[in-house]
C-alpha positions as CSV (number, residue, x, y, z in Angstrom):
1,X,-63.0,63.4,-1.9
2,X,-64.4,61.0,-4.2
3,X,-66.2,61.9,-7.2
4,X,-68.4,60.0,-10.0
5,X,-65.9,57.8,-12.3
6,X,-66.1,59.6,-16.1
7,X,-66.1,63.3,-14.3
8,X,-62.4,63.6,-15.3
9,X,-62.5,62.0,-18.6
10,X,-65.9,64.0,-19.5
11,X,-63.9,67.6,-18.4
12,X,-61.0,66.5,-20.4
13,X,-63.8,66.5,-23.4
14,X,-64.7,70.1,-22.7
15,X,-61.3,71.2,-22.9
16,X,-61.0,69.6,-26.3
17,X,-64.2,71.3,-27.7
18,X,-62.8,73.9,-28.7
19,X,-61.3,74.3,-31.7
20,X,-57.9,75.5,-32.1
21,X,-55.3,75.8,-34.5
22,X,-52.7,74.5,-32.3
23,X,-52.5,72.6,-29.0
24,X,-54.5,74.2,-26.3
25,X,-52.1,75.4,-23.3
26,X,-53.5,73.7,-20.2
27,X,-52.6,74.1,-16.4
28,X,-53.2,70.7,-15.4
29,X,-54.0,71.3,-11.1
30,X,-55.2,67.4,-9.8
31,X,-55.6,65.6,-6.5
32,X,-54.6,62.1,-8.2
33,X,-57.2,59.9,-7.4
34,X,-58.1,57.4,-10.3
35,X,-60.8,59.6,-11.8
36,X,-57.7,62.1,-12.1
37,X,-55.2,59.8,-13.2
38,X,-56.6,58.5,-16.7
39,X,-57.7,62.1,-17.3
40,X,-53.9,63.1,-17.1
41,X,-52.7,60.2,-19.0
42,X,-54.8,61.1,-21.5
43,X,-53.9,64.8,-21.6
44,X,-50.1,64.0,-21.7
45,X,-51.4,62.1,-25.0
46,X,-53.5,64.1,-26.5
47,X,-51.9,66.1,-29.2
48,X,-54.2,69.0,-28.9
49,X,-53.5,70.1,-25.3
50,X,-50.0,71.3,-24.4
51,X,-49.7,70.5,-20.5
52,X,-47.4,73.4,-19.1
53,X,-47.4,72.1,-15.9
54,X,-49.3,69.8,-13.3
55,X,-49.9,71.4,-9.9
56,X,-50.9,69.0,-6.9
57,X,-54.2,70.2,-4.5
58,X,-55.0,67.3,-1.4
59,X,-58.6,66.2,-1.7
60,X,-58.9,62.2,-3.0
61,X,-55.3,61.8,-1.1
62,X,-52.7,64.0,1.0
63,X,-50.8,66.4,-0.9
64,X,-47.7,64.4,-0.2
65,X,-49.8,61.2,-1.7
66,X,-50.8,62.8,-4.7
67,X,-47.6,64.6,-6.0
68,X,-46.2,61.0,-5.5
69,X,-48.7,59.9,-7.7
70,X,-48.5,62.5,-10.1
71,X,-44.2,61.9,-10.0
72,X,-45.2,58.7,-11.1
73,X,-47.9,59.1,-13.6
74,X,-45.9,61.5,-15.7
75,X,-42.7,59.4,-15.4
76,X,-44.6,56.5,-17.0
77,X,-45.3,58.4,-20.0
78,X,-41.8,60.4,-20.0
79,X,-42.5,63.5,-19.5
80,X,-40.5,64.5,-16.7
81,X,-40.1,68.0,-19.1
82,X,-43.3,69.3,-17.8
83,X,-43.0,71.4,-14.4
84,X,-44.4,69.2,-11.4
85,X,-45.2,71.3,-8.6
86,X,-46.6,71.0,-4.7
87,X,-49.5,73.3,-3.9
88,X,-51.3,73.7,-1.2
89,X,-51.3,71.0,1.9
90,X,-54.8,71.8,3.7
91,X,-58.2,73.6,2.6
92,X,-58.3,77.3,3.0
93,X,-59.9,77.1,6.0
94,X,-61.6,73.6,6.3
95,X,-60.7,70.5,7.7
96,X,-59.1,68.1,4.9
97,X,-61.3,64.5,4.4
98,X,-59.4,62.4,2.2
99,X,-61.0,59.3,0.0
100,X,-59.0,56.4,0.2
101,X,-61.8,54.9,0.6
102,X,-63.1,55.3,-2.4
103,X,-60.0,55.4,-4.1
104,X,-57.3,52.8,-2.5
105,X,-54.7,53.3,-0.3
106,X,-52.2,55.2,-2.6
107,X,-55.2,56.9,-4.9
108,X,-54.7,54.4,-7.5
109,X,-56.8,51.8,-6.7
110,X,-53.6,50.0,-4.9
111,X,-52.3,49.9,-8.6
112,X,-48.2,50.4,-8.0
113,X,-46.7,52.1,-10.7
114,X,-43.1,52.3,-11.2
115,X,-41.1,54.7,-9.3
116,X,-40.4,58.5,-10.7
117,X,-37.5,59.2,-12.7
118,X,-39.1,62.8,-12.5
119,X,-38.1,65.7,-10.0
120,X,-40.6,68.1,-8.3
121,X,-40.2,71.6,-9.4
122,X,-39.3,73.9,-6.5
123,X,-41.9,76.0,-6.7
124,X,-44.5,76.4,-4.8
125,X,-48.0,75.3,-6.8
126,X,-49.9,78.7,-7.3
127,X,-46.7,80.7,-8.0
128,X,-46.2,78.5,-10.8
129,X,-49.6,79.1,-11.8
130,X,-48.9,83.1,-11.7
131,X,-46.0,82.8,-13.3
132,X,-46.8,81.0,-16.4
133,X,-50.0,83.0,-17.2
134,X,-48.2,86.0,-16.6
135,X,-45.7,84.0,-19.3
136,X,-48.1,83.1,-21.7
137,X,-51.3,86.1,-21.4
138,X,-54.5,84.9,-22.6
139,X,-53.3,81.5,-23.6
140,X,-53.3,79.4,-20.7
141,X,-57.0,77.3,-19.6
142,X,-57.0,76.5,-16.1
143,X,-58.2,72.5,-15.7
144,X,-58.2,72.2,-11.9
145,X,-60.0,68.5,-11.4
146,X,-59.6,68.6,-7.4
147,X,-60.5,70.9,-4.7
148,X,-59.7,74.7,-6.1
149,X,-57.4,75.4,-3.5
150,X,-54.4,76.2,-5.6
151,X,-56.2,77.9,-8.0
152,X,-58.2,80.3,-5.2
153,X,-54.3,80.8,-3.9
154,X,-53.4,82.4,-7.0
155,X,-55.9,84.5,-7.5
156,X,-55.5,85.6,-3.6
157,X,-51.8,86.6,-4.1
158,X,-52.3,87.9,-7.6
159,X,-55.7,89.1,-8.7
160,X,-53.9,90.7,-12.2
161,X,-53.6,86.8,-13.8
162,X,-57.7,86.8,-13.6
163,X,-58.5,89.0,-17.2
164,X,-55.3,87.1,-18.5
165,X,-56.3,83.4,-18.1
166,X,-57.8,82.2,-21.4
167,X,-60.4,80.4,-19.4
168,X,-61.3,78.0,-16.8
169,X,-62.6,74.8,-17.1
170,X,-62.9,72.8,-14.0
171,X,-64.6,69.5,-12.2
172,X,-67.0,69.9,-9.7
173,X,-70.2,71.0,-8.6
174,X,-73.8,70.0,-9.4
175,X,-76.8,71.3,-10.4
176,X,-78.9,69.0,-9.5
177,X,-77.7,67.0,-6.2
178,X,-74.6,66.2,-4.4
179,X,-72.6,62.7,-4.4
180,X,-71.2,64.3,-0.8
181,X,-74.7,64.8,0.4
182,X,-78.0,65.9,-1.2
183,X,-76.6,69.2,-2.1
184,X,-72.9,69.3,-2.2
185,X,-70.0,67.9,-4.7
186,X,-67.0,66.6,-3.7
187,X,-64.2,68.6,-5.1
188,X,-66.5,71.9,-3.5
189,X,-67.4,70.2,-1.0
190,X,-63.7,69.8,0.3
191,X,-62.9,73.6,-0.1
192,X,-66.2,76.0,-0.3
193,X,-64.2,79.1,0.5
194,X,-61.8,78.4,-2.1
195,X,-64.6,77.4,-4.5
196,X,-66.4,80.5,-3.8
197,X,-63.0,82.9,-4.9
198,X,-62.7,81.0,-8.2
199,X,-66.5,81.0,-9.4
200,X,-66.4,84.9,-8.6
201,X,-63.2,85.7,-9.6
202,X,-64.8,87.0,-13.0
203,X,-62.7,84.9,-15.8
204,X,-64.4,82.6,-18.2
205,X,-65.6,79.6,-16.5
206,X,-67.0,76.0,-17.0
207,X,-68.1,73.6,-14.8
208,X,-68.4,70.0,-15.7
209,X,-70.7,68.7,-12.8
210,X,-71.5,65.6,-11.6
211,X,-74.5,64.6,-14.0
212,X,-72.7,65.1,-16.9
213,X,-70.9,62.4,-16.1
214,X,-73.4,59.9,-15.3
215,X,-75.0,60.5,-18.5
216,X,-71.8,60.4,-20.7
217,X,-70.2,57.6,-18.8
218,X,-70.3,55.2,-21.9
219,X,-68.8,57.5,-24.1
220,X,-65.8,57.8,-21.8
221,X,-65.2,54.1,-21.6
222,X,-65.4,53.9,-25.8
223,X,-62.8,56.7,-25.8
224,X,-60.7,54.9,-23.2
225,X,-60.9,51.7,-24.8
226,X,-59.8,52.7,-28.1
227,X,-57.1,55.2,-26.7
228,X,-53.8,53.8,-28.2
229,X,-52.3,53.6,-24.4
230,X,-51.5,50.0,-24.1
231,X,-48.2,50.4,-21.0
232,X,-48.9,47.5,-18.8
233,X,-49.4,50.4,-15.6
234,X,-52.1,51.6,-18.1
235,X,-53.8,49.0,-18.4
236,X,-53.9,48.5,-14.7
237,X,-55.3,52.0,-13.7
238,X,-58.3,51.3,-16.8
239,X,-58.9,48.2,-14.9
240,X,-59.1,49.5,-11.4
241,X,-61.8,52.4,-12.7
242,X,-63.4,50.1,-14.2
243,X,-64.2,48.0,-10.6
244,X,-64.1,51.5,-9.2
245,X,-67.0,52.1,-11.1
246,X,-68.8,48.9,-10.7
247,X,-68.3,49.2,-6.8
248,X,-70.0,52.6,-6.9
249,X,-72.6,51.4,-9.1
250,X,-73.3,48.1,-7.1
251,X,-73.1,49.1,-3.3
252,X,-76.1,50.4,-1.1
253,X,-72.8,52.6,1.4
254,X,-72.6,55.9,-0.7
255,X,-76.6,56.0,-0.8
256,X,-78.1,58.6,2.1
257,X,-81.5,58.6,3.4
258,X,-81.1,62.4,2.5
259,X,-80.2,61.8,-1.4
260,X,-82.9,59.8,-1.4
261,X,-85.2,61.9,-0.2
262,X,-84.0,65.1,-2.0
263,X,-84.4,62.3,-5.2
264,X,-88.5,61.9,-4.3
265,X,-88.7,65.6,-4.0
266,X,-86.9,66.3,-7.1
267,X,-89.7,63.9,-9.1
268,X,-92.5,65.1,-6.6
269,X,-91.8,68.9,-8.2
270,X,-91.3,67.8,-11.9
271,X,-94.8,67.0,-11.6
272,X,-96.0,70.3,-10.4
């Protein structure tokens, strides 16, 4: 489903907070999806987060889509070293709403990167997950930035990797009001019952919702425009969040008479 425009990048800067005194071990777990996409670009990148592997959840696109994508995406940075794996091909129990929409045809805002010179890793997406926390106890951070599908999977089949993930810092959810409907966020929105197995699974946990974004938007495009990632395909996928953004920001479809009255209620009790 879609989701606001700097959500991904915004995460990507609470999983940096942190100080460490080496790279930050990250699970990378994405429905790729332009938001998705620069925030993975710029986690290959980054020199203080070590991607251990990138698992694929459907959501923005089909799971078939979106590991094509992700083939794709890490190819154009070569890193075809990292474990690419397929997860999960449907919501626990719901039915799965993709966003081309919102996104493009492909998830990339129709921008065609070149094909994969990576291979998918055989395994199946939350095994992977079990098996490199069990690897690596207390290291790894979970960064799912799609439905939490794969990540509720893992914890389903092995509850033990819960007090030995380092923490979990996802994308999704709100506080304040939906960008699905009044109440509900996208990347929840797509898989409640898998939301509701991570947030109480009992492991260190932040959400990056929806508002944080709209309010650190600018900041995310400074970052992006002085990020020393200057591939044509790059350049591209800025491009196409960019209009993304603006196509958000500019047209009267994604507004509801609901948001807009859960908006006049909202100011109608701040005065209270």
């Amino acid at each position: 489903m879609h989701s606001f425009p700097a959500l991904s990048l915004i995460l990507l800067v609470a999983v940096l907070a942190v100080p460490a005194s080496a790279a930050k071990k990250i699970i990378f777990d994405t429905d790729p999806g332009t938001d998705d996409a620069l925030a993975l670009m710029l986690a290959l990148n980054s020199p203080e987060l070590d991607v251990r592997a990138i698992t694929v959840v459907p959501g923005n696109v089909t799971a078939a889509m979106g590991l094509e994508n992700a083939l794709r995406m890490v190819s154009l940075v070569n890193r075809c070293d990292i474990p690419i794996a397929s997860g999960a091909q449907h919501p626990l129990f719901q039915k799965l709403v993709t966003a081309e929409f919102w996104h493009g045809k492909n998830g990339l805002g129709n921008i065609e990167l070149p094909q994969s010179k990576c291979k998918v890793d055989s395994r199946f997406g939350p095994d992977l997950i079990i098996q490199l926390i069990h690897a690596s106890p207390h290291e790894i951070t979970l960064v799912p930035v799609g439905p939490l599908t794969n990540i509720a999977l893992a914890v389903e089949k092995d509850p033990s990797i819960v007090p030995l993930v380092r923490e979990v810092i996802l994308m999704g959810g709100s506080i304040t009001g939906g960008n699905v409907n009044a109440a509900a966020e996208a990347n929840i929105y797509n898989d409640p019952e898998a939301a509701q197995i991570v947030f109480q699974a009992g492991w260190p946990l932040t959400m990056v919702d929806s508002r944080s974004a709209i309010k650190r938007f600018s900041r995310a495009s400074i970052w992006l425009n002085s990020a020393n990632l200057t591939a044509p395909s790059m350049t591209s996928l800025f491009q196409s969040q960019n209009s993304w953004w603006t196509f958000q920001r500019n047209s009267a479809l994604p507004v509801r008479p609901c948001m807009i009255r859960r908006q006049l209620l909202w100011r109608s009790m701040q005065h209270l």
